[in-house]
C-alpha positions in Angstrom: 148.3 93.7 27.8 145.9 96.8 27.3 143.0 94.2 28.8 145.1 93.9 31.4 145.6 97.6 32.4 141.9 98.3 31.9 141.0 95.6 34.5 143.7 97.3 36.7 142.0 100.9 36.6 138.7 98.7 36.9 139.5 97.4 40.5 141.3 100.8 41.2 138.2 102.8 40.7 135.7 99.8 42.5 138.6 100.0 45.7 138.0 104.2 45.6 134.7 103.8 45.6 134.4 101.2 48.4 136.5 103.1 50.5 134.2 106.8 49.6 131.2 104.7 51.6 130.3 106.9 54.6 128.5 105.1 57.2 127.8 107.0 61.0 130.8 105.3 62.0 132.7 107.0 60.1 132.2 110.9 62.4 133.0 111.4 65.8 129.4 112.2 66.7 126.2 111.2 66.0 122.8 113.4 67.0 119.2 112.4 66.9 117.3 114.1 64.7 113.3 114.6 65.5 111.2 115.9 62.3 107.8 117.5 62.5 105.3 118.9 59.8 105.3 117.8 55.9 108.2 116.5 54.1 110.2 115.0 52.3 112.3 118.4 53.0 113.5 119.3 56.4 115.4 122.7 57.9 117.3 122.3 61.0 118.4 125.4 62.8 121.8 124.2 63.2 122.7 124.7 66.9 126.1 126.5 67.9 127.1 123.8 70.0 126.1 121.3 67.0 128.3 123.3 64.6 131.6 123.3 67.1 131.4 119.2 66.8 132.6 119.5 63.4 136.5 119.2 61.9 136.0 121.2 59.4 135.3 125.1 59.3 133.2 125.2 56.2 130.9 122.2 57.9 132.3 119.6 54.7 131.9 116.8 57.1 128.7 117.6 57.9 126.3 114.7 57.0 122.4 113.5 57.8 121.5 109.4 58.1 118.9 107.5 58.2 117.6 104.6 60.0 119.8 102.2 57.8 122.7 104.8 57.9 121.7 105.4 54.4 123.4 109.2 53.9 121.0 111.7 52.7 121.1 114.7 50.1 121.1 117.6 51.8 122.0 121.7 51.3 123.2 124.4 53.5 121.4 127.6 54.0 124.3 130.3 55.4 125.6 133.6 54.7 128.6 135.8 55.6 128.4 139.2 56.5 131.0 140.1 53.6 128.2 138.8 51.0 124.8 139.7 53.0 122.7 142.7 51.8 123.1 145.7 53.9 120.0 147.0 53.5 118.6 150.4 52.1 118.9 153.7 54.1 116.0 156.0 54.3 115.1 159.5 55.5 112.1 159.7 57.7 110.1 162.5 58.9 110.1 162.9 62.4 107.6 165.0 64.8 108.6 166.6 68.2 106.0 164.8 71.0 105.8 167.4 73.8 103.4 166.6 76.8 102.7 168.9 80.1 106.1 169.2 82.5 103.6 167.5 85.5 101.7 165.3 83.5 102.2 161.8 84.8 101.1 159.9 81.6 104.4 159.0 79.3 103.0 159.0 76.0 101.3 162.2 75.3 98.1 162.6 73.9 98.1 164.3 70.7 96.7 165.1 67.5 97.6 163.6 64.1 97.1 165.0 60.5 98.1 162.4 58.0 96.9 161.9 54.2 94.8 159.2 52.5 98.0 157.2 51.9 98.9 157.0 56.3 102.1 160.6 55.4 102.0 162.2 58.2 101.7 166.1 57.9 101.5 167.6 61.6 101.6 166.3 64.6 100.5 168.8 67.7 99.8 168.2 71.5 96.3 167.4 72.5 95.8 170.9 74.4 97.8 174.1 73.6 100.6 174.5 76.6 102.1 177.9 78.0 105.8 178.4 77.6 107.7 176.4 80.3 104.8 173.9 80.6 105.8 171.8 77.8 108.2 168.8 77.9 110.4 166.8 74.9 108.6 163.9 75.7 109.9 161.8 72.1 109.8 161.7 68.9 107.0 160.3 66.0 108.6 159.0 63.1 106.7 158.3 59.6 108.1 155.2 58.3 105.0 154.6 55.8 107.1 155.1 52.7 109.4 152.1 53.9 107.6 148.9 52.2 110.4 146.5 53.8 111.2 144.8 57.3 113.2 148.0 59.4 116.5 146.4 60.6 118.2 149.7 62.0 117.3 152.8 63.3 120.1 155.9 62.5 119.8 159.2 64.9 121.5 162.5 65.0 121.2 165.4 67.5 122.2 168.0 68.7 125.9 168.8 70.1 124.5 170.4 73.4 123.6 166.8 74.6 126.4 164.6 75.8 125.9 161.6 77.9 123.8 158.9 77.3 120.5 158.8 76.3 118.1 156.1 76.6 114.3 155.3 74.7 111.9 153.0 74.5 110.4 152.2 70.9 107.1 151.0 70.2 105.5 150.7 66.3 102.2 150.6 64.7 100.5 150.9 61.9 97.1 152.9 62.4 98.9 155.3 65.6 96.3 153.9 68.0 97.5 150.3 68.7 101.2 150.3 70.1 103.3 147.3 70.5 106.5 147.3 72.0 109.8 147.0 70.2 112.6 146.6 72.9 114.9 150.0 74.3 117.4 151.8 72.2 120.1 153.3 73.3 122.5 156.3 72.1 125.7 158.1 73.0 128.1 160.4 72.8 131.6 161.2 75.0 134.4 162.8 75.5 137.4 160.7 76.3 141.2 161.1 76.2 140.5 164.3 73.6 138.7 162.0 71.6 134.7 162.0 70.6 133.1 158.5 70.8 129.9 158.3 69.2 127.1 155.4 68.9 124.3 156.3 66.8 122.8 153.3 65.7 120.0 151.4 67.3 118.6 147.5 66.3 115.5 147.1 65.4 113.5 143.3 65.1 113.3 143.1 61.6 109.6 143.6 61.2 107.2 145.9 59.3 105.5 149.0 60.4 104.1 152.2 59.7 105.1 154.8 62.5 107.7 154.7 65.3 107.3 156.3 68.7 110.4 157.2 70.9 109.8 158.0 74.3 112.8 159.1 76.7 113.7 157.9 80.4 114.6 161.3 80.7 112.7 163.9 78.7 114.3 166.4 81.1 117.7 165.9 79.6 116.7 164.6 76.1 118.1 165.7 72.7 116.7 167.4 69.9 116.9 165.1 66.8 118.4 166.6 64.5 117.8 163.7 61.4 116.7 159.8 61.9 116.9 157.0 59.4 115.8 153.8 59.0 117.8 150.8 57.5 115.6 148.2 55.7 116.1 145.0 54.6 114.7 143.2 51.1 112.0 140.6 52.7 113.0 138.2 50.2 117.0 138.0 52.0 116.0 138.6 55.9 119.4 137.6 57.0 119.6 134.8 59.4 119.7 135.5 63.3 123.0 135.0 65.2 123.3 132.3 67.7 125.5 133.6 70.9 127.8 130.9 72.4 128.4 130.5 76.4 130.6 132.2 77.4 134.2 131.6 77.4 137.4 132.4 79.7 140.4 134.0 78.7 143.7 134.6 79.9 145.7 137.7 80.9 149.2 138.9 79.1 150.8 142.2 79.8 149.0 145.0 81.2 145.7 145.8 79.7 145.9 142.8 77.3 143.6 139.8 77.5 143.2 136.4 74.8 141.0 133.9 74.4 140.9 130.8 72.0 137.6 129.6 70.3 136.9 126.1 69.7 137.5 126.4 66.0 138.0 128.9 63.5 134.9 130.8 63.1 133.0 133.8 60.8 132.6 135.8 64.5 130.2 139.0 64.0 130.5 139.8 67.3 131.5 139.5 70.8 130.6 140.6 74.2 132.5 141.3 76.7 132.1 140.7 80.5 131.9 143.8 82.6 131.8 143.2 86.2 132.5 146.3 87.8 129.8 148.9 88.1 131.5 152.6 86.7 134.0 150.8 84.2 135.0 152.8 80.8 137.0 150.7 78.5 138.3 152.5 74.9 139.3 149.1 73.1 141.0 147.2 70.2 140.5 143.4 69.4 142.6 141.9 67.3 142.5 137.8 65.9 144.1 135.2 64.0 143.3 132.0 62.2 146.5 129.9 63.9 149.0 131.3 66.8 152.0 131.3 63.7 150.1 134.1 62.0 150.4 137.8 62.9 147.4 139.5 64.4 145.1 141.2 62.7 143.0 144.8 63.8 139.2 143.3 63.3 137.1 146.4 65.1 137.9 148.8 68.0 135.8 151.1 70.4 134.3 152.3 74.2 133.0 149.9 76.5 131.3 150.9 79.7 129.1 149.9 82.4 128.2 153.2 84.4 125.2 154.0 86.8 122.5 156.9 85.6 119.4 157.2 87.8 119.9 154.1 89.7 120.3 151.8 86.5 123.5 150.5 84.8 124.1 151.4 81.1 125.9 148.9 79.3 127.9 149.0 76.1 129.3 145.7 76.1 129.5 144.3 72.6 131.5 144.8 69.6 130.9 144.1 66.2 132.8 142.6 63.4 132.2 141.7 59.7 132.6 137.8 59.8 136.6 137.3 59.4 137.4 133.9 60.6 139.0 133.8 63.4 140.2 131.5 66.1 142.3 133.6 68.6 141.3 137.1 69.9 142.9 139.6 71.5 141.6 142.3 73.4 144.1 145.3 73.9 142.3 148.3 77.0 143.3 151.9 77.2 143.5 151.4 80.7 143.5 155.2 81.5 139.6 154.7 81.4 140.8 152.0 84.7 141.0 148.7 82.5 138.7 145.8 83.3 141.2 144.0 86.1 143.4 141.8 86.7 141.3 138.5 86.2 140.5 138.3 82.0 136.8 138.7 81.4 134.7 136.2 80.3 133.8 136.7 76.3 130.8 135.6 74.3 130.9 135.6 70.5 128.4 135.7 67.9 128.2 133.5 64.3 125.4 133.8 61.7 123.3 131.1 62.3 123.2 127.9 59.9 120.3 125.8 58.2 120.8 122.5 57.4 117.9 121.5 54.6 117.6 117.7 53.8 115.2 115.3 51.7 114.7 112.6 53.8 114.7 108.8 51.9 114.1 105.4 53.9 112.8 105.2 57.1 113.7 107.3 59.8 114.9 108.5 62.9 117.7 110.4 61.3 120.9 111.5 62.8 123.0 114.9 62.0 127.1 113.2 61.9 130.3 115.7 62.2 133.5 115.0 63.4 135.4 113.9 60.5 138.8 115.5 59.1 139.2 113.7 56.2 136.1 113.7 54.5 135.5 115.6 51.0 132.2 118.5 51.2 129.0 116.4 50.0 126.1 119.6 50.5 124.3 120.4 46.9 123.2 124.0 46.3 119.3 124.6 47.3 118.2 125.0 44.0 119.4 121.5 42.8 118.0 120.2 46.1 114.2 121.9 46.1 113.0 122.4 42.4 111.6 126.3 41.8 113.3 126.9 45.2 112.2 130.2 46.8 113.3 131.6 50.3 108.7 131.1 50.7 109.5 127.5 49.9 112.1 127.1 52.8 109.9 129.1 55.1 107.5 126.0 54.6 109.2 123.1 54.8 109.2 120.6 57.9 111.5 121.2 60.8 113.8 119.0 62.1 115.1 119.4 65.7 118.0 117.8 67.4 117.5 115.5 70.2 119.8 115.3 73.5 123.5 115.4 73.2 126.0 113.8 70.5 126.4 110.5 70.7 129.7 108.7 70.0 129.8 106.6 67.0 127.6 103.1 68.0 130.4 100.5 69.3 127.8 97.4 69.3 128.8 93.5 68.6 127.0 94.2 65.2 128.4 97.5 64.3 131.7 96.1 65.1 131.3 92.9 63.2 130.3 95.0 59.9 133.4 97.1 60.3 135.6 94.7 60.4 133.6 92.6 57.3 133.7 95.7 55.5 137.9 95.8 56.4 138.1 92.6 55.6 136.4 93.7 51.7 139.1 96.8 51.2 141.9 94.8 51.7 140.9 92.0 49.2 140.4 94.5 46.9 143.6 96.6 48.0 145.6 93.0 47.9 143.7 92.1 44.1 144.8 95.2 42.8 148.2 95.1 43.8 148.7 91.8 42.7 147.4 92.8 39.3 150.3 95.7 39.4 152.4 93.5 40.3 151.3 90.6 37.4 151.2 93.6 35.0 154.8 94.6 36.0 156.2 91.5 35.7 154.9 91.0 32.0 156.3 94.5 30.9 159.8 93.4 32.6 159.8 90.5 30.7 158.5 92.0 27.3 161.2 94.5 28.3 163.9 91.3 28.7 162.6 89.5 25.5 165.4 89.8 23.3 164.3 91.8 19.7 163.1 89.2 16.8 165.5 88.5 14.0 165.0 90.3 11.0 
């Protein structure tokens, strides 16, 4: 009898293992995968609209194939902002950059005094200016003591200056070649008795030496009063965020507007739609996993789009800490005038993910999702690339997605190895259950035997 039960849990694990196969067929969608540079490893930059195939939120029925539909090993490179590095705050010198009231040049010339090691000590304008010549053209900040990729810049200034204040930045690292680093913009109101601030400014994630701030409007610009930078270890540069298109919404009571994402998501953050020139928003958003739950307060604060010189300054995103959410509601103070009657549109942001495989067998390779039912399969990276190092994965060969998703392959021979591989479950499923059924019907009658006579 105890051969008998062996052979039983013998075909019971053959029959789980038969039906733990994954072929392509198995996922809703398939995607063609193009690979470039040296292998065997791959990264794929994992495309938002890629990620919103899957059934699963963590990606667990995420999988890559190969030519035979062979699956292969693969890892997942993502992060959450609840676990990511904030960086390192540092103090920075900063020096005043006046220029001549009429000059028509918007850098000023000046002249530097730094030491051997690139500190700056003094920084003066080129020529010596009367009283009431000079202008607040910017600022020069010394970020030579900052070894690490500058993610944020911090300002402070002074209370006289309300409004909104707009820069350029440029960087360099020998103060005579500048390149340019984007705008920066900071604020602060007055609205409803309350004080809304923004003080913090992104920066590309790059090295450099020196910063140069130049105002729009050095007639109504600040005095700093302190700057900081934020840096980041190069060894965990945090992955970008990929924006998705943007998506309608719908309208409740007054001031209160909902929208419903594809699938639950780790949103940083959103942006909303502003279509009306002059609009001043204070506002809370709120979200939820599933419409049985009770909202949640993820972030709050002032959106506008107003008109200064001709241009439109925007404040139009929000920013969250990567709760997962599927719902989102946005609640308006409309005593700023609300955003209308018609919901804005809303774009939301998710940490981008890298899918790293070793590719075995002949290619072209497919990415599958779509599957509900299937169990997570991803190693970690360092059981995937020996001596793996974030250098490593800068290196490896990129893999690109190809077209659209494809439905699962419906062809005479696909179909005909379905159903052959049906036709194998359920002779195993019928085998085993006639061997319960054998094996029950010998312990009924063991059970029936009547006891032997002493």
């Amino acid at each position: 009898m105890s051969r008998k039960l062996n052979l039983g849990w013998l075909m019971l694990g053959v029959a789980m293992t038969v039906g733990a196969q994954e072929k392509p067929a198995d996922f809703a969608v398939q995607i063609p995968l193009a690979v470039t540079g040296d292998g065997p490893w791959y990264r794929l930059e994992l495309p938002l609209s890629a990620q919103l195939q899957a059934r699963q939120t963590d990606l667990s029925d995420l999988r890559v194939f190969n030519a035979a539909g062979e699956p292969q090993a693969y890892a997942l490179a993502r992060e959450s902002a609840q676990t990511r590095d904030d960086g390192q705050l540092h103090d920075v010198k900063r020096f005043p950059l006046y220029g001549a009231a009429d000059a028509q040049e918007r850098a000023p010339n000046v002249r530097i005094q730094s030491t051997t090691s690139g500190t700056l000590v003094e920084v003066q304008p080129s020529s010596q200016l009367e009283a009431g010549e000079e202008t607040l053209r910017g600022w020069l900040l010394d970020a030579s003591a900052v070894k690490a990729p500058l993610q944020q810049l911090i300002l402070d200034w002074s209370s006289e200056r309300d409004g909104f204040q707009r820069f350029s930045i440029e960087a360099s690292d020998d103060l005579q070649h500048w390149r340019p680093w984007g705008e920066g913009q900071v604020a602060r109101l007055t609205f409803a008795d309350e004080q809304v601030e923004q003080h913090e400014v992104a920066l590309p994630g790059q090295n450099a030496r020196y910063l140069r701030l130049l105002w729009d409007s050095p007639a109504s610009a600040p005095a700093l009063t302190a700057a900081q930078l934020k840096s980041s270890d190069p060894r965990q540069v945090p992955l970008p965020l990929v924006w998705s298109q943007a998506l309608a919404g719908s309208r409740g009571k007054a001031g209160e507007y909902t929208w419903q994402l594809p699938m639950g998501l780790n949103v940083e953050r959103v942006q909303v739609e502003l279509r009306q020139a002059n609009s001043l928003a204070p506002v809370t958003l709120a979200g939820r996993r599933e419409t049985s739950l009770p909202w949640q307060t993820l972030t709050g604060g002032l959106l506008y789009r107003l008109t200064q010189n001709g241009q439109d300054v925007v404040q139009n995103e929000l920013q969250l800490y990567g709760q997962t959410v599927q719902q989102l509601r946005l609640t308006v103070d409309e005593r700023g005038g609300g955003l209308g009657e018609q919901a804005p549109s809303l774009k939301y942001a998710v940490r981008a993910t890298q899918v790293i495989f070793l590719a075995r067998g002949e290619g072209p390779y497919s990415l599958a999702l779509g599957n509900a039912g299937v169990k997570t399969a991803n190693l970690p990276l360092s059981t995937l690339i020996p001596d793996f190092t974030p250098a490593k994965l800068a290196a490896l060969g990129k893999a690109t997605v190809q077209g659209e998703a494809l439905a699962p392959q419906t062809s005479t021979a696909t179909t005909t190895a379905t159903a052959d591989t049906n036709w194998k479950k359920f002779g195993l499923w019928a085998v085993l259950l006639l061997s319960v059924l054998f094996l029950g019907a010998m312990a009924f009658s063991l059970l029936r035997k009547p006891p032997a006579k002493p």
